[in-house]
C-alpha positions in Angstrom: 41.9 16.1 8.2 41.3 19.8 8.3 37.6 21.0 9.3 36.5 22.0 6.0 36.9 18.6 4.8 35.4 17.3 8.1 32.3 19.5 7.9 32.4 18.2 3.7 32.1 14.6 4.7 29.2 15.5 7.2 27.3 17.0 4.4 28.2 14.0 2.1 27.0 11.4 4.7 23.8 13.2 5.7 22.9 13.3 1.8 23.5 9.5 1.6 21.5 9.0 4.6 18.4 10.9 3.4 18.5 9.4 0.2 18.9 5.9 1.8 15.5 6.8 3.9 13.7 7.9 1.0 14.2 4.9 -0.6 13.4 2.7 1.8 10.5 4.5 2.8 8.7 4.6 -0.9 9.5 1.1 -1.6 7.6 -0.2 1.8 3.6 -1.4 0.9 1.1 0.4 2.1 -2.0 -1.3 4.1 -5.6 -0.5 3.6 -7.6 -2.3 5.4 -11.0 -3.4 5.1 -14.2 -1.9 6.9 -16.6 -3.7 8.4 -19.8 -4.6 7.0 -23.4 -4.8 7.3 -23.8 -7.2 4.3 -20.9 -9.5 5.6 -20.0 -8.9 8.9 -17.5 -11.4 10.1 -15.5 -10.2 6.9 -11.8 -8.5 7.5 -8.9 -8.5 5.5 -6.8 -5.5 4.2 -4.9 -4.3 0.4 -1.2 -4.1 0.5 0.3 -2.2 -2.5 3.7 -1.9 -3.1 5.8 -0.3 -5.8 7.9 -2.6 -8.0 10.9 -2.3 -9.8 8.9 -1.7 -13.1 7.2 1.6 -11.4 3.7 -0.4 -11.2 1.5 -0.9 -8.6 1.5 -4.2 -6.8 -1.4 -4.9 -5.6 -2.1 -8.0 -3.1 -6.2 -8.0 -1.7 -6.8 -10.7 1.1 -10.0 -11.5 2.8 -11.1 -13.8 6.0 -14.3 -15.0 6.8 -16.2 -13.7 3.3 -19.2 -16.0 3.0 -20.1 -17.5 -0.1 -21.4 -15.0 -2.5 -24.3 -17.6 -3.2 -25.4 -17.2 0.3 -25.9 -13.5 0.7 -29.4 -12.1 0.5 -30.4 -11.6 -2.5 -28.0 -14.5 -3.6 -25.3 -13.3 -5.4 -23.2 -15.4 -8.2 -19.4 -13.5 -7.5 -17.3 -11.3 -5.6 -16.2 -8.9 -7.9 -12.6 -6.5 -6.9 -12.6 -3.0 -8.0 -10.0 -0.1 -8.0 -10.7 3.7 -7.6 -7.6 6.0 -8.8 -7.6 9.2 -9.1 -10.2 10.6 -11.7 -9.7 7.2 -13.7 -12.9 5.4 -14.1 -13.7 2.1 -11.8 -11.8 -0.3 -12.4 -12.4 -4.0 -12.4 -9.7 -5.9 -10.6 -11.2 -9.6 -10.9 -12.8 -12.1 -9.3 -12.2 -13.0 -5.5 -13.6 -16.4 -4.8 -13.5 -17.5 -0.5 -12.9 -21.3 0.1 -11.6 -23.4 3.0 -8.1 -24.4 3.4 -6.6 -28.2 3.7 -6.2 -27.6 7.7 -8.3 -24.7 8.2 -12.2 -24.0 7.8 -11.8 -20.6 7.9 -13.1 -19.0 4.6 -10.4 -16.9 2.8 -9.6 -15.2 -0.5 -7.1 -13.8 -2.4 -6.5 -11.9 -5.3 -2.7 -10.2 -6.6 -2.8 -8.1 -9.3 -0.9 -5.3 -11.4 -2.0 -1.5 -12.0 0.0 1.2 -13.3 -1.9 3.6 -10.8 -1.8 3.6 -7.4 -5.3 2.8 -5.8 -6.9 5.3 -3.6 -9.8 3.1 -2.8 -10.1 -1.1 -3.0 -14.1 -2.3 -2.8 -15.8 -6.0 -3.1 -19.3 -6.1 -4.4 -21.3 -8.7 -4.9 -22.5 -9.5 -8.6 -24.3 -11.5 -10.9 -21.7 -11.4 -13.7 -17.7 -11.4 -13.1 -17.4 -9.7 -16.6 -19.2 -6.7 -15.8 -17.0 -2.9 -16.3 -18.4 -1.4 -13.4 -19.8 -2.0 -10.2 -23.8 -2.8 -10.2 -24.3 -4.7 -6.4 -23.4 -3.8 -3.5 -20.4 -2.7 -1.9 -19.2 -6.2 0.6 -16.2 -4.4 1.6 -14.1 -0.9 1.1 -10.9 0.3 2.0 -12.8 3.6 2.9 
């Protein structure tokens, strides 16, 4: 092989590789987690979202340790998930609901959902209503 054609290849294969990266880089979830909080303390948990093959948002919310929404002060009747994108309006993402496991009585909760825009924020607040549009109690938990 002469150099030209050397030095060609080079190019070639440092193309492939940096397309290779970028794609494996934008398909990896990001993690938000949770901050702590005043209204339910021993609550942690994180959002993953990931990008699927249909160019939505995958979006998986889990939650340890989230008392019973009944048990909050004021008593509460739900956990309510909401999504912030953007200059979109607040989005209700469903209900989150913690209960014990069959081996484990550690509370947890989970909730996967869909969203053709990325999240920039992920809250929990504590409602009387599940069917509500946006958020009227307070924030349990934020991404931010």
């Amino acid at each position: 092989m002469s150099i030209p054609s050397l030095e060609r290849m080079k190019t070639v294969n440092s193309i492939v590789f940096a397309l290779i990266m970028a794609f494996v880089l934008s398909s990896c979830a990001t993690k938000m987690p949770f901050t702590t909080s005043t209204i339910a303390p021993a609550a942690t948990g994180a959002v993953k979202v990931k990008k699927d093959k249909n160019e939505n948002f995958s979006i998986s919310v889990d939650v340890f340790n989230l008392a019973a929404a009944k048990d909050l002060t004021p008593s509460r009747n739900a956990y309510v998930v909401w999504m912030e994108a953007g200059r979109e309006p607040t989005k209700n993402l469903g209900q989150i609901s913690p209960s014990t496991g069959l081996f484990s009585k550690t509370l947890k909760a989970s909730l996967n959902t869909t969203s053709i825009t990325k999240p920039d924020r992920v809250f929990i607040t504590a409602e009387d209503r599940v069917d509500i549009r946006y958020p009227n109690g307070e924030v349990v938990l934020t991404t931010r």
